[in-house]
C-alpha positions in Angstrom: 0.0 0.0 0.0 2.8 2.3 0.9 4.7 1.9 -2.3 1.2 2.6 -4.5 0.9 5.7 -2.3 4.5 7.3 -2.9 3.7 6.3 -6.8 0.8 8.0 -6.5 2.3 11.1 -4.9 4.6 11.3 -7.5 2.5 11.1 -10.0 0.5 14.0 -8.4 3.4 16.4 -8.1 4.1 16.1 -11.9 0.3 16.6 -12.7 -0.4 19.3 -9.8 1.6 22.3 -8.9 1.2 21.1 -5.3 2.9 23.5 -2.6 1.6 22.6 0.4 0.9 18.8 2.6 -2.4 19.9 3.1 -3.4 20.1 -0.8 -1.1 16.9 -1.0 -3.2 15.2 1.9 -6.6 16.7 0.4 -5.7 15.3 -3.2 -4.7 11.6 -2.0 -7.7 11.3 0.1 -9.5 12.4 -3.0 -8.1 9.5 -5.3 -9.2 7.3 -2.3 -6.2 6.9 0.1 -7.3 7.2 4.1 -4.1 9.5 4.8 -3.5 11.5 7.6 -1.3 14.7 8.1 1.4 12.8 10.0 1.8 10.1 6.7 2.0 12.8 4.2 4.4 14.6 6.3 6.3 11.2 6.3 5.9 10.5 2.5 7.4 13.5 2.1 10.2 13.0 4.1 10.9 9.1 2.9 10.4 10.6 -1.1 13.2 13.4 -0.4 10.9 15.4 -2.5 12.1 19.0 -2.4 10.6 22.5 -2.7 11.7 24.5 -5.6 10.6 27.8 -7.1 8.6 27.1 -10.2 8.2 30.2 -13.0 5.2 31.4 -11.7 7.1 32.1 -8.2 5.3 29.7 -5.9 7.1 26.7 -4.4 6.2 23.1 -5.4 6.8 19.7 -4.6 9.4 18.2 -6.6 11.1 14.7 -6.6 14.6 15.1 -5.7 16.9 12.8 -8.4 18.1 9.6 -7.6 21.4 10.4 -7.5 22.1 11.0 -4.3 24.9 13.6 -4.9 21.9 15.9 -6.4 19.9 15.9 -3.8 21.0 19.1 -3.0 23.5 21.2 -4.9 24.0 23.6 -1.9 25.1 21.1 0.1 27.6 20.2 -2.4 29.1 23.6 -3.0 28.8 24.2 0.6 30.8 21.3 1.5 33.5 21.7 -0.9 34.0 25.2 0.5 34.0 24.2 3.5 35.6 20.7 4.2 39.2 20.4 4.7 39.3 16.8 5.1 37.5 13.5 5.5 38.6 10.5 7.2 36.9 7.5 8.8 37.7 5.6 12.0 35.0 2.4 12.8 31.7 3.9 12.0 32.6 7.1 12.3 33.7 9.7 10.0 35.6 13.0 10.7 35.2 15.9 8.8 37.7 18.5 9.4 36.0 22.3 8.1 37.0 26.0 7.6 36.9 27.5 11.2 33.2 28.1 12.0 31.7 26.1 9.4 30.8 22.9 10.7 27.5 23.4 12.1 26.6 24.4 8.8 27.7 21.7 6.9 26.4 19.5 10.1 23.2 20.8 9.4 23.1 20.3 5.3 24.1 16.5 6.1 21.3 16.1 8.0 19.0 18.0 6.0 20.0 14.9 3.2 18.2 12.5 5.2 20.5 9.8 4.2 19.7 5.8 5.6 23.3 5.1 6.2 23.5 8.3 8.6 22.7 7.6 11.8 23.5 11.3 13.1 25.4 14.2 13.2 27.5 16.2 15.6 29.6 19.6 15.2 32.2 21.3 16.9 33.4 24.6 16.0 35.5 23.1 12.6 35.0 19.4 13.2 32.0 17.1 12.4 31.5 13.4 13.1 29.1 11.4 11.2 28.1 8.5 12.7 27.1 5.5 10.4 25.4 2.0 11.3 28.4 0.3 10.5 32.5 0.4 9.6 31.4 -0.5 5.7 29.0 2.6 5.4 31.6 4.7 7.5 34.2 4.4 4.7 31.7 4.6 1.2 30.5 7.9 2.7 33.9 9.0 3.8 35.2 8.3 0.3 32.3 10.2 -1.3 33.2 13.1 0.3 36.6 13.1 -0.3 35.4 13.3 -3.9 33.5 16.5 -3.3 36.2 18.7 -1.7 38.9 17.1 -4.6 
């Protein structure tokens, strides 16, 4: 049922310039789906569908693409500019930034919602990242390296 429902959401977000949860939640109970506000809101969040500005200067509903490095091109450029190095240790991952910067980049990582991130926690120019397992610790570690290279 779940799976029929994000289709279904997606599907309405291409069709509908849909801005808000609540036109979300009033157009999937309209196609026959017993939704709350609380399942929409999580849709939402397990989709990773963003907001963007569309041309008539309201903010819609987007998907986000699958790659996961375009989630979200400010926290791309924002890391680069701001990471100084990457390493992992275990299931950890220590990200070394500008002086400053890591609660912001602390706060884009989180804002990616990614499965193998457990959490996040910044210092004033250091981050950890803390993964589910030693694996997951070094893939992400190595991605990153890619984006401040």
């Amino acid at each position: 049922m779940k799976k029929k429902r994000h289709e279904k959401i997606l599907e309405l977000i291409q069709k509908y310039s849909i801005d808000t949860q609540e036109e979300l939640l009033r157009l999937l109970r309209k196609e026959g789906y017993d939704v709350t506000q609380a399942t929409v809101s999580r849709d939402i969040k397990e989709l990773r569908l963003l907001k963007m500005l569309s041309p008539d200067g309201k903010y819609r509903y987007v998907p986000a693409k699958d790659d996961s490095k375009s989630n979200s091109g400010k926290f791309f450029s924002l890391f680069a500019d701001s990471a100084v190095s990457v390493a992992s240790a275990q299931n950890i991952v220590c990200v070394k930034c500008q002086p400053g910067m890591a609660n912001a980049v602390c706060a884009a990582m989180d804002a990616l919602y990614r499965d193998d991130v457990v959490g996040t926690l910044a210092g004033d120019d250091t981050i950890f990242i803390l993964t589910h397992n030693d694996k997951e610790a070094e893939l992400l570690a190595e991605e990153l390296n890619d984006i401040i290279r």
